[in-house]
Every structure is written in C-alpha cells, then in structure tokens.
C-alpha positions, -999 to 999 in steps of 0.1 A, spaced: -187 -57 -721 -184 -54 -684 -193 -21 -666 -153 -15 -663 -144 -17 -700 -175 6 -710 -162 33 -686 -127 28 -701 -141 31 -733 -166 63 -726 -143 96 -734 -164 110 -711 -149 94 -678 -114 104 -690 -122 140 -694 -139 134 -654 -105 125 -644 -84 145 -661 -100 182 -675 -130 179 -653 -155 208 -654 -185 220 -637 -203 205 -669 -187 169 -670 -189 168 -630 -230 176 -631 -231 147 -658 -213 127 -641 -233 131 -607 -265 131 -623 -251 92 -635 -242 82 -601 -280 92 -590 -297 75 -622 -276 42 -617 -272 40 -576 -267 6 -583 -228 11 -600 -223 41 -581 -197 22 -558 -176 8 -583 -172 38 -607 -163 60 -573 -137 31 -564 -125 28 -604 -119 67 -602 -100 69 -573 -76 49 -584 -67 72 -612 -69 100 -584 -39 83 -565 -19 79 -592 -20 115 -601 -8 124 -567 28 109 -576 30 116 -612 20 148 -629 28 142 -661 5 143 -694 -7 113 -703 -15 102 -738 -48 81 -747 -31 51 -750 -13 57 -711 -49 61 -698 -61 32 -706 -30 15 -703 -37 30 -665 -68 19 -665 -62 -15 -675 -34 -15 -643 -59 -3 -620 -86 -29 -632 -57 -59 -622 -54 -45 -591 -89 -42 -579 -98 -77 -593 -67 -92 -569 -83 -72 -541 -116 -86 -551 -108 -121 -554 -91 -114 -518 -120 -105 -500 -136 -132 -516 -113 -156 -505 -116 -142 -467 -155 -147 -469 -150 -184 -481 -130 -189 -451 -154 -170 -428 -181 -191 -442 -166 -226 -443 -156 -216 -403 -193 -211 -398 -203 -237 -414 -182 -259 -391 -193 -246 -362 -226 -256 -371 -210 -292 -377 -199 -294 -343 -235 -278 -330 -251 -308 -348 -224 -331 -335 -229 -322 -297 -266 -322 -298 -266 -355 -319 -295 -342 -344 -289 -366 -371 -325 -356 -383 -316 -316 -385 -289 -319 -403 -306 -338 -430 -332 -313 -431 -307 -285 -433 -285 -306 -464 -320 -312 -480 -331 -272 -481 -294 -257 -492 -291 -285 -520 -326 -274 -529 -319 -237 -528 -290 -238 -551 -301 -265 -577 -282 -257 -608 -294 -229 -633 -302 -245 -669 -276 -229 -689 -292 -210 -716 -266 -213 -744 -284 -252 -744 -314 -239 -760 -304 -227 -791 -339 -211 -807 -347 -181 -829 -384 -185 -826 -414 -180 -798 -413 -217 -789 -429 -237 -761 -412 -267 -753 -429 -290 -735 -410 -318 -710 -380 -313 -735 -400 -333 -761 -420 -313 -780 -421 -281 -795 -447 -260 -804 -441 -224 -824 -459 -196 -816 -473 -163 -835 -442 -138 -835 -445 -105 -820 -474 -114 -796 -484 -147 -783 -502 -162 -750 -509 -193 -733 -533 -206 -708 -530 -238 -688 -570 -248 -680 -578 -266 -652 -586 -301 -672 -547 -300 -684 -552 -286 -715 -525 -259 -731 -548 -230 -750 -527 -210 -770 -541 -177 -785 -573 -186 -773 -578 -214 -806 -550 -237 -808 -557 -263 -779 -531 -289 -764 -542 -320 -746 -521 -333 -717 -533 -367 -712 -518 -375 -681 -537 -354 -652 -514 -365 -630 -479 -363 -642 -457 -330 -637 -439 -320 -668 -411 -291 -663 -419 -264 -701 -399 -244 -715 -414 -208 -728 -385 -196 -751 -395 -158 -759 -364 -143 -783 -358 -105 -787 -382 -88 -811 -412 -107 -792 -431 -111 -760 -457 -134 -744 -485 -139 -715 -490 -172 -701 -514 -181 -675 -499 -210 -652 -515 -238 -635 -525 -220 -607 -540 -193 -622 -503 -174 -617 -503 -141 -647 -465 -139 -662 -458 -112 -690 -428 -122 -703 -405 -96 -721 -383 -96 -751 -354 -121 -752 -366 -141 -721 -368 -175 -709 -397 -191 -683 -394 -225 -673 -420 -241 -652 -438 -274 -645 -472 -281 -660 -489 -277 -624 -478 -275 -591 -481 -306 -571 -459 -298 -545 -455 -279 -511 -438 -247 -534 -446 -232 -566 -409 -229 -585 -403 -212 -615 -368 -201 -632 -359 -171 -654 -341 -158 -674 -344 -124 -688 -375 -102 -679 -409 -107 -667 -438 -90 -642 -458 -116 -622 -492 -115 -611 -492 -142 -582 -522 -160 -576 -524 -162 -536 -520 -198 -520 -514 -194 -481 -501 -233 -478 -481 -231 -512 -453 -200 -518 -440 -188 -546 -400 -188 -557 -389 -174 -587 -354 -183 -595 -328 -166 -618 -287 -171 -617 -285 -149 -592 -318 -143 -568 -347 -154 -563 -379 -136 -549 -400 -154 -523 -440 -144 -523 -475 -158 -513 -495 -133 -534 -481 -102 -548 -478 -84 -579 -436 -77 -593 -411 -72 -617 -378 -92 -621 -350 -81 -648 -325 -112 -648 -310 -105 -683 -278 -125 -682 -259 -95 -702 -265 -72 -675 -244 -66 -646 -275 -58 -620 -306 -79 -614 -337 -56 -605 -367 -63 -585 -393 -44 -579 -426 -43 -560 -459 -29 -573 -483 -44 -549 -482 -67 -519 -449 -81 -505 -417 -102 -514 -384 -117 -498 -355 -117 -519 -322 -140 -514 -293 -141 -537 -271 -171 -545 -242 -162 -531 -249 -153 -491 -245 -176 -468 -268 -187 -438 -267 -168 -417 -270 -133 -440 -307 -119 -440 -331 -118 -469 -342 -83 -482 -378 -79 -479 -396 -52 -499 -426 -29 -496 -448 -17 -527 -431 10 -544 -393 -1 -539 -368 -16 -561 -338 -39 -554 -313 -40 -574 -289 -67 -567 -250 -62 -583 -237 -94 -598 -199 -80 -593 -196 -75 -559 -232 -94 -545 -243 -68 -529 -282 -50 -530 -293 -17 -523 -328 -2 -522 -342 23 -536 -377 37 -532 -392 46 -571 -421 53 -593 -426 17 -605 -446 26 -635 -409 34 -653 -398 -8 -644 -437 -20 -655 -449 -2 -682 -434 -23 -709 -459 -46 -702 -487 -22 -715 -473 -16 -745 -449 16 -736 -419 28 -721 -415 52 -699 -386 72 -689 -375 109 -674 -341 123 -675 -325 85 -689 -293 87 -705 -302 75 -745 -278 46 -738 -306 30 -719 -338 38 -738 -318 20 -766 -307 -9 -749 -347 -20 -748 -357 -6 -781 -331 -35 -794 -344 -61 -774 -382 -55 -783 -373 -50 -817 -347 -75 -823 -328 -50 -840 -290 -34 -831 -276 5 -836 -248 18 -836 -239 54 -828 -220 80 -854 -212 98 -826 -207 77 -793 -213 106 -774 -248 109 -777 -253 78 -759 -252 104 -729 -282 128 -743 -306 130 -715 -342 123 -726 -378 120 -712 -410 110 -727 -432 79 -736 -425 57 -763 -459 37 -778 -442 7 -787 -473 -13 -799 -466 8 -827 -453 2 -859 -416 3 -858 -410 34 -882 -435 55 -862 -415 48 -827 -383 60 -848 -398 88 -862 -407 100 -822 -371 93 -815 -360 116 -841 -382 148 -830 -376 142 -788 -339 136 -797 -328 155 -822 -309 131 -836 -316 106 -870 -324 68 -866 -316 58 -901 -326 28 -909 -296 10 -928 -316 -24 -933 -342 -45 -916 -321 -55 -883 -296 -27 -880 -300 12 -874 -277 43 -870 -282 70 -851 -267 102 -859 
C-alpha cells in the first residue's frame, strides 16, 4: 500500500480536512516533522481537497471522500507523469547536445568511455521475486546453497579463500583466482554479519538480501542490496566502494553507514555515522550532482517523485538495531511495529487502527526473548499484544 492509499485510509487525515482541531492539527504537524521525507506529498494531497471545498460546501459522506480522494489521486498522477515526460525530453535534448559535442570534436575514444560508465552505472537490479527462499541461505555463484543457523548467523571470507561460517563450519574455494558473484539471503525473523573479502564489516538486517563477489579483483568494490544493512568499509585509497540498491547507490573509500533499501517502502535512507559518502540515485541524469554527506546526517531519497532531502539526526535511532535494540523518541507506534514484524517474522493487526498514531519513546532489548519485548510493549503502551498464534499478534 502506497503512501496515498494509507492516508486515504487513516480517519485521521479526513477529520484534518474536514473537522480539523487544534488537537488533530498538532498531530498532524508533529507527522510532517517525524517524516520530512513525505511531508511534500501529503501537503500537495491535502490541498487538493482544500480547493475543492472552495466551490462546494456541501457535506460529504465517507464514501464521497474517498471517492474525492481517489479523483484527486488521478489527477496528480497525470501531472506526475507530465513532468516526467518534460524531463525525458529535457534529458534526451541534453543528451544530444553532448552527441553533437562528441561529433565536432571527433572523440570517438570519449564517447566510448562515457557509453561504458552509464551502461555500468545502471546494470540491471536482480529482481528479488527470483529468489524464492524462506531460510538464512548463502548461495554461492548460483550453484550452491548452504543454510545457516536461524536467528543469528555470520560469515567470514579468510584470506586463503575459504568461507568460515559461525566460526566452525569451513568452505573451501578451490579456485584462488576465479570471482564468484554470492548471494546472502537473510529473510524476516533473522539477521547476519559477514566479513567480505576485503576485510569490509556488513550487518545485515531482517528480510534483506547482499549480493557480492567472492573477492574483489577489480578497480571497484560492488555490492547490491536489498533491504537493510550498516557497513563498516575497510579503506582502500586505489579501490572505492559502491553499494547498489534499485534506487541509489552510496559511493565511499572508508567510512562507516547505514542503507534502508526495503523494496516495500516508499523512501530509501542513508545515513552517515563516521567518515564520508556520495550518494546518486537511478533516475538523474548527468549532469545532476551527487549528494555528499557528513557524519551525523541522513538522506533520505523518495522513490515517488526522486527527489532527496537532508536531514541532520542522532544516528544511534537508524544503527542501533545492529546492537541488539531499537531505539526511538516521540515515533508514532505505526513505525516501531513495522520493525518488530520484520525482526520477528511475525504480522499484527490493530483492534483499533487508531492507535497506530500513539506516540511512544523508549528502548526495546530485542535480543530478548520475544514474550519479554511484548510484555515492555504492553506497560510503555498501554495497550495488549495478544498473542493469537506463533506468527500473528493483535494489539488492542
């Protein structure tokens, strides 16, 4: 469910529109501060409703809201796919003027530089409905797979070649040579560190994918991923380091950082704990800038209209899942949910949809056993996780 259809189906944006109140418009702003990242599209999904009440006064019944809604959704798509259509054509003009550059100067030899790096930089994403696993599973050159302890697994790659896995089980690559392009396949309810050839830290989180080669021969160090993961980058002056999701990727040398790429999610975040980064995204063309970052700043890139904003934060809130705990002040539940699923592997539903929108702060000890996290949900809440069965909870 896209950003649009949850706001059309939150009560709670209705009643902004049309009985607002000092209470719903303080909820409502304190939204637009906790998600900067959406603040521009809910302001421009609201006005639309704020026009049309200029010309018709009339009460509206739930069912003509979001039949109004709906309308209003058509019509901002069309202006969308508009302005997209006007960038296309700004870009393909540009990119023929560069045609005709190459053409008057005669630089065969530029141009086949220039085809090489953009063919390069937007080599096709594996699609991840092709990897069809339940399990921790690390697939190696497509070939071979190897499970791994559920909850909590991690993998080394030694210098000699050789795969350690939980510090016992040892795989021999007998081929020193040859590069082979693994799969680490970490599903929701489970999480994983893997040392990389280069001495590279990833901690991978709940329902992610890595996929990497089995050293790094060449000029760059590539990696692709999907989901979540914090990198500890080994510094190599002569060899940088690209990771790659859909929709960005993050350019470094040495540098420590956070990427949340989960395809279900409308923003991509990025953000810097120590050193520095360059971030491009998929869709910009040449001659738009890459974003670098500082320590201490987040970008968070929106998939619907490919734009990123920065935002200066206290990083430990984006990293601490990797210790074992979340962290969180003043989140709407909705949120503080949405990763309790994916560590767990579990869904809930809400009695009361509402409460999605309690406000909450504290620190949740998720190397804990399940029941005890719940039970610390219950007293800083107020409401009841009841457990219904082993993969499904509801919260009332």
């Amino acid at each position: 469910m896209n950003l649009y259809h949850q706001l059309i189906e939150n009560p709670l944006f209705f009643k902004w529109i049309y009985h607002n109140s000092p209470e719903i418009n303080d909820y409502w702003e304190h939204f637009l501060r906790e998600h900067p990242e959406d603040a521009a599209v809910i302001r421009e999904f609201k006005a639309g409703f704020e026009q049309h009440l200029q010309y018709d006064e009339h009460q509206l019944s739930e069912k003509e809201k979001k039949d109004l809604a709906i309308r209003i959704l058509k019509k901002i798509e069309q202006v969308d796919n508009k302005k997209k259509y006007i960038k296309v054509i700004r870009l393909t003009m540009r990119y023929a003027a560069i045609a005709i550059l190459f053409l008057m100067v005669g630089s065969a030899v530029t141009w086949y530089f220039l085809e090489d790096t953009i063919s390069n930089r937007y080599a096709s994403f594996p699609a991840p409905q092709n990897l069809n696993i339940q399990e921790p599973t690390l697939i190696i050159d497509d070939q071979q797979e190897v499970a791994l302890n559920k909850g909590k697994s991690e993998l080394e790659y030694s210098d000699e070649g050789k795969i350690i896995i939980d510090k016992k089980q040892v795989i021999e690559d007998d081929v020193a040579n040859e590069v082979k392009m693994n799969t680490l396949v970490i599903p929701y309810g489970n999480h994983s560190t893997i040392t990389l050839s280069d001495g590279t830290k990833v901690w991978l989180n709940a329902g992610s994918r890595l996929i990497y080669p089995s050293r790094f021969l060449d000029k760059n160090r590539e990696v692709m991923l999907l989901g979540e993961a914090f990198f500890e980058v080994s510094k190599m002056e002569d060899k940088p380091f690209t990771v790659k999701t859909p929709d960005i990727e993050v350019h470094v040398l040495g540098t420590k950082f956070n990427v949340s790429a989960y395809p279900d999610e409308n923003v991509a975040h990025t953000v810097l704990t120590e050193g520095s980064v360059e971030i491009s995204h998929k869709s910009q063309g040449v001659f738009d800038r890459n974003i670098v970052l500082i320590p201490g700043q987040l970008a968070a890139y929106n998939k619907q209209n490919s734009s990123t904003n920065i935002y200066d934060v206290e990083t430990e809130y984006f990293t601490s899942w990797k210790e074992g705990y979340l962290t969180f002040t003043n989140s709407d539940l909705n949120r503080v949910v949405k990763k309790l699923e994916r560590y767990y592997n579990i869904h809930m539903r809400y009695d009361d949809p509402l409460d999605g929108s309690l406000r909450i702060s504290g620190k949740l000890d998720i190397s804990k056993d399940q029941d005890v996290v719940f039970e610390y949900m219950n007293s800083l809440t107020g409401l009841n996780f009841e457990k219904i069965n082993e993969r499904n909870y509801l919260i009332k």
